[in-house]
N, C-alpha and C positions, 0 to 999 in steps of 0.2 A: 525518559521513555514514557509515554503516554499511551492508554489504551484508550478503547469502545469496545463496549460489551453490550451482547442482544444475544436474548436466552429465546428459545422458540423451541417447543413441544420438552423441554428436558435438554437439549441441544444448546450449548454454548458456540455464539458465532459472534468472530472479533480480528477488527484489523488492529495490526502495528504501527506505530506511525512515530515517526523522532519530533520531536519539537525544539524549532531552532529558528525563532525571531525573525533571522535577517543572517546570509550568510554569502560570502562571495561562491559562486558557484565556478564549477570547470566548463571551458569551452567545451570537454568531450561530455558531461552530463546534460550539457543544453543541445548539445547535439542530434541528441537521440530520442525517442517516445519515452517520457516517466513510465515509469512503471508502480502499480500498487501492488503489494502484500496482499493478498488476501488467505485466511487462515478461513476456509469455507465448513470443515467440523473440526470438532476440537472434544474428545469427547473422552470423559475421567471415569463413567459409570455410578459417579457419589449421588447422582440424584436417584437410585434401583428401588423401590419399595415394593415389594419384601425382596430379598434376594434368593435362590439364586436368579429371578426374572430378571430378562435383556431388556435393556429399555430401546425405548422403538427410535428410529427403525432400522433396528437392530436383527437380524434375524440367524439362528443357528438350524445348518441342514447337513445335513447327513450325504457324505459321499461314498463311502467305502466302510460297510458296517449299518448297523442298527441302531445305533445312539446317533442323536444331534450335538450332544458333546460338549460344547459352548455354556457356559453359565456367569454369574457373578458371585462373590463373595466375599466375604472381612478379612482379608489376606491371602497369603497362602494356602492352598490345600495338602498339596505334597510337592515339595516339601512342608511341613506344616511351620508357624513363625514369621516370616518374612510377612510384614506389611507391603500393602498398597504404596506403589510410589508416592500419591500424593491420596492423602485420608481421602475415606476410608475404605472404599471399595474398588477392586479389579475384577477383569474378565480372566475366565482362564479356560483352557482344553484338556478335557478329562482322561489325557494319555494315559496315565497312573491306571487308570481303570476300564482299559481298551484290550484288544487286543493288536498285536502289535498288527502294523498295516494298515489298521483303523483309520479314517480320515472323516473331519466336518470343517463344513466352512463358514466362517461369521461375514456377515455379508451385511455392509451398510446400503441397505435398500433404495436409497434414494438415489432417483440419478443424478451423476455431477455433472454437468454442464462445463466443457473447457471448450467452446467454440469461439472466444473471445479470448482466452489464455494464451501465453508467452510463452508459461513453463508451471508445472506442476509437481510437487512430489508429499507420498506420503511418508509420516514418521508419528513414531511410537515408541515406546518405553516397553522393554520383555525383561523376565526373569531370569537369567543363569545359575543353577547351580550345579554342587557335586554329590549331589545327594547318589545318582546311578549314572552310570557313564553311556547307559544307552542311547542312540540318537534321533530323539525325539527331535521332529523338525516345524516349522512355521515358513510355507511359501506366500508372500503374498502375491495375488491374482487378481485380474481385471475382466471384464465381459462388458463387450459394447454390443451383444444383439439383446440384452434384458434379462440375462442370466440365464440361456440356452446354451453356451459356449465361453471356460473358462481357460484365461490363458497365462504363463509364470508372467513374474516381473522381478526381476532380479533373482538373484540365486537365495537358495533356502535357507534359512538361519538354524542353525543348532541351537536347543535348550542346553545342551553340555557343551563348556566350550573352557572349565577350566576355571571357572572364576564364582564367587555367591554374589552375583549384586545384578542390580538393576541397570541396565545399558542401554542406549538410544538410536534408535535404527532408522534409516532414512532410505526411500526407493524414491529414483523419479519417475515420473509418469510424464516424461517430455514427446515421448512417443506417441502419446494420443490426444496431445494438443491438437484444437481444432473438431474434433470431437463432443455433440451435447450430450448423449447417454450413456455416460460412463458408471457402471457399476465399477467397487472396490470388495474389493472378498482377502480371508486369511484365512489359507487351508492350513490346519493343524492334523499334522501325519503323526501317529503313536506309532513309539518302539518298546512300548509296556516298561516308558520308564516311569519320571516323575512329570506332572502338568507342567504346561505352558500356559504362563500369567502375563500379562498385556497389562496396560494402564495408559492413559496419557495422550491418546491419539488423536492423531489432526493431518487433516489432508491441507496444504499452502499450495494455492495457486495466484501465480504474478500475473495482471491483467493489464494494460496498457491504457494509459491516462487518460479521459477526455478531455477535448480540446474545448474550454467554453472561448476563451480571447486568442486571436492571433493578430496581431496589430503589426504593421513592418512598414506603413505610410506610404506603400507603394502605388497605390491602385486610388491614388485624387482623380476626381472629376467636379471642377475642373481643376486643372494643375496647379499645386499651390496651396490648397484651398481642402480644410479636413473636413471629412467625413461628419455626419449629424451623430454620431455614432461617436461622439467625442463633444465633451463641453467645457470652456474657459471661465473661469471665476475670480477675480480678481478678491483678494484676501486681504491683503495689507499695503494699500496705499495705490495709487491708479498707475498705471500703462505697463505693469508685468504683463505678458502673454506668451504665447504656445504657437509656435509656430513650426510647418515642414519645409523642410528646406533639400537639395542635393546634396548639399556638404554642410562641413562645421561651420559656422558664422563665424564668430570669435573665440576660437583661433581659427583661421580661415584656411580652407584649401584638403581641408580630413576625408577622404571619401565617408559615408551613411557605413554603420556595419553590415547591410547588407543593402545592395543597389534595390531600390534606385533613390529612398528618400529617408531620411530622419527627423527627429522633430527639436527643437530646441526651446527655452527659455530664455530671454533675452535681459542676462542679468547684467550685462556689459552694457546696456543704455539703460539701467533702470537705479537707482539711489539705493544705498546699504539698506538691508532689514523689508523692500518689496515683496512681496508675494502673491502670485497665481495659483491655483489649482489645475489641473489637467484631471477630466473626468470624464470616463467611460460611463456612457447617459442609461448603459441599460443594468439591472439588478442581476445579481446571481445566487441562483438559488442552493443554499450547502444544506440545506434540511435529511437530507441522505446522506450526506456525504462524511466519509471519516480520514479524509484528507485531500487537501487544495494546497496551491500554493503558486504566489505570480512569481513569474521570470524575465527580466528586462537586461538588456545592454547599455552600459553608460559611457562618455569617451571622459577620460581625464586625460588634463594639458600639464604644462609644468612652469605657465606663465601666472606672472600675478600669485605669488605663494600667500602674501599676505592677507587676499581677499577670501571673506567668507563664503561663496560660492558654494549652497549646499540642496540636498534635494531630501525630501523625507516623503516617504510611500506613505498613505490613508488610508483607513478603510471606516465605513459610514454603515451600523448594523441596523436594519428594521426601520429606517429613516430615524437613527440618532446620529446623534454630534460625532461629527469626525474623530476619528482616533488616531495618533500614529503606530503605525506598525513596524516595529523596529528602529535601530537607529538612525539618526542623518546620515548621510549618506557625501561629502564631501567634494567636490568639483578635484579641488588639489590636494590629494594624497601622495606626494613622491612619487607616481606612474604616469607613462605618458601612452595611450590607445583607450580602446574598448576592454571595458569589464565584466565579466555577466553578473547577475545578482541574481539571490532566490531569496523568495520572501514567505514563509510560512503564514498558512490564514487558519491554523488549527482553533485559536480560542474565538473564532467565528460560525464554528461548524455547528450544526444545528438549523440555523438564520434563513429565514426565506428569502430576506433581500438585504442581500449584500453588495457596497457600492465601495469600486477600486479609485482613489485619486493619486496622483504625484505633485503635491507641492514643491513649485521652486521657490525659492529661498535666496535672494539677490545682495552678494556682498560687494554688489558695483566691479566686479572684474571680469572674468569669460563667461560665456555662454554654458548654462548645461544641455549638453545634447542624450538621447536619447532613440534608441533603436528596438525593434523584435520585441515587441511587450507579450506575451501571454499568460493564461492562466489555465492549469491543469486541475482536476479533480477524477477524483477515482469514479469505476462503477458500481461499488456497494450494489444498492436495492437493485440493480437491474439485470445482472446474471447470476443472482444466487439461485437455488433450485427447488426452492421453497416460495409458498404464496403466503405474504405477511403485510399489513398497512403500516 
């Protein structure tokens, strides 16, 4: 597991993202729009000087009662002992010192933006104990008109509930995907028992990949004939190249994985150890980005076992020397169709100009063909709800 991390005002914000070289992918994940992670706040309270101040923009307001109620602190307050989930400081609601009915609500001020989201939900880390069996509660609430009107979201959590320990709580907010001004609020109701202690909070909303490559050799003008938006480089020794074709070459007669054209390398007239490139002429920029990743279709035959028939993805950062990205990639594996492939470009991220190639690799026996190339990247910088360079 690999992260990114970007801290902004006291605010921790960070996607997730696996890292995994090169992996055969499922026809039903190529299927569908990628999706990103995005973990939009992620907030522990450890950065508070002094305490009990809320760090911004954070803000505690009074609904029902006199107090705004909300504070931070170096653990528990009542029960007193219990540390902060994760050092050293939590938030908590001053029930302990309410009367009962009392209500305030902590409300992260900013708005969240899910006009681009798939699906959202928030979770957070509360305190349970047995210290009074009273039912002090924690609803969490949403406001889309700017916090004029607050509304549940899921059902209330008990502070008693039977147990002493810290537990992880999760509401979706799939309901207001679609949505740019989303306030998040956590009403805390006293029943003049012990507080309610929070720590750990993070709102994850999944966002849908951008599309920079979608290649599928359909759309030649004129037929036959690729696009300038694609360049041949001969690598190791003369007459490897890259050509679209209706069907498989050698083995002849495979329909394209998806009509109407595919592209092949013509390792079957060319001498052991040849090599081309195939290269998309234009740069991509990952300088934002905290994950990308290309996806192609490849046909494997089950003629010619013995020939080396192999393909290896590239990638060229800042105008350096080509790199392989992952393993070769094999003509003849024991399968005989279309394979999907995914190829992680995580230790690229960063890079203003990123350049994808597919070297073939000619062990003088079939053709490798090749179908549906693209390449996805998340939206990071561009619907978070903060203004940052």
């Amino acid at each position: 597991m690999a992260k990114l991390r970007l801290y902004i005002g006291g605010i921790l914000l960070f996607y997730f993202f696996l890292v995994s070289p090169l992996e055969v992918a499922t026809a039903a994940s190529l299927g569908q729009m990628p999706e990103a992670l995005l973990t939009e706040l992620a907030e522990n309270f450890d950065g508070v000087t002094p305490t009990p101040t809320l760090p911004s923009p954070w803000v505690s307001v009074a609904v029902n009662g006199l107090s705004s109620a909300w504070a931070t602190d170096q653990g528990a307050k009542f029960p007193a002992g219990p540390a902060a989930h994760s050092p050293n400081i939590l938030a908590y609601f001053n029930a302990y010192g309410l009367n009962k009915g009392n209500s305030a609500r902590l409300t992260f001020s900013s708005p969240i933006n899910l006009s681009k989201a798939t699906g959202a939900a928030f979770i957070f880390w509360m305190y349970h104990d047995t210290g009074t069996t009273d039912n002090d509660l924690l609803q969490v609430q949403v406001s889309t008109d700017g916090g004029a009107t607050w509304g549940n979201v899921g059902d209330p959590i008990s502070r008693f509930d039977g147990t002493d320990s810290w537990k992880s709580h999760s509401v979706s907010l799939d309901s207001y995907v679609g949505q740019s001004g989303v306030l998040v609020g956590l009403l805390g109701i006293s029943a003049h028992g012990n507080d309610i202690h929070l720590d750990d909070l993070a709102l994850e909303i999944k966002l849908p990949m951008a599309t920079l490559l979608n290649e599928n050799f359909d759309n030649l003008n004129p037929p036959g004939k690729l696009s300038s938006a694609w360049i041949i480089s001969p690598v190791v020794n003369s007459g490897g190249d890259w050509k679209p074709y209706p069907e498989t070459n050698h083995p002849a007669g495979h329909p394209a994985h998806s009509s109407l054209n595919l592209i092949y390398f013509n390792s079957f007239s060319t001498g052991a150890g040849t090599q081309a490139r195939l290269q998309y002429a234009y740069s991509i920029d990952l300088r934002t980005a905290a994950e990308a990743f290309l996806t192609f279709w490849m046909y494997h035959d089950l003629e010619k076992e013995g020939s080396n028939d192999r393909l290896q993805v590239q990638v060229s950062a800042d105008g350096g020397p080509w790199q392989n990205a992952g393993p070769e990639i094999k003509r003849y594996d024991g399968y005989k169709g279309w394979k999907p492939y995914k190829v992680d470009l995580q230790p690229y991220l960063g890079q203003p100009q990123v350049m994808i190639g597919f070297l073939g690799i000619s062990g003088f026996g079939n053709d490798l063909h090749l179908d549906d190339i693209a390449l996805y990247r998340d939206y990071f910088k561009q619907y978070l709800p903060f203004s940052f360079n």
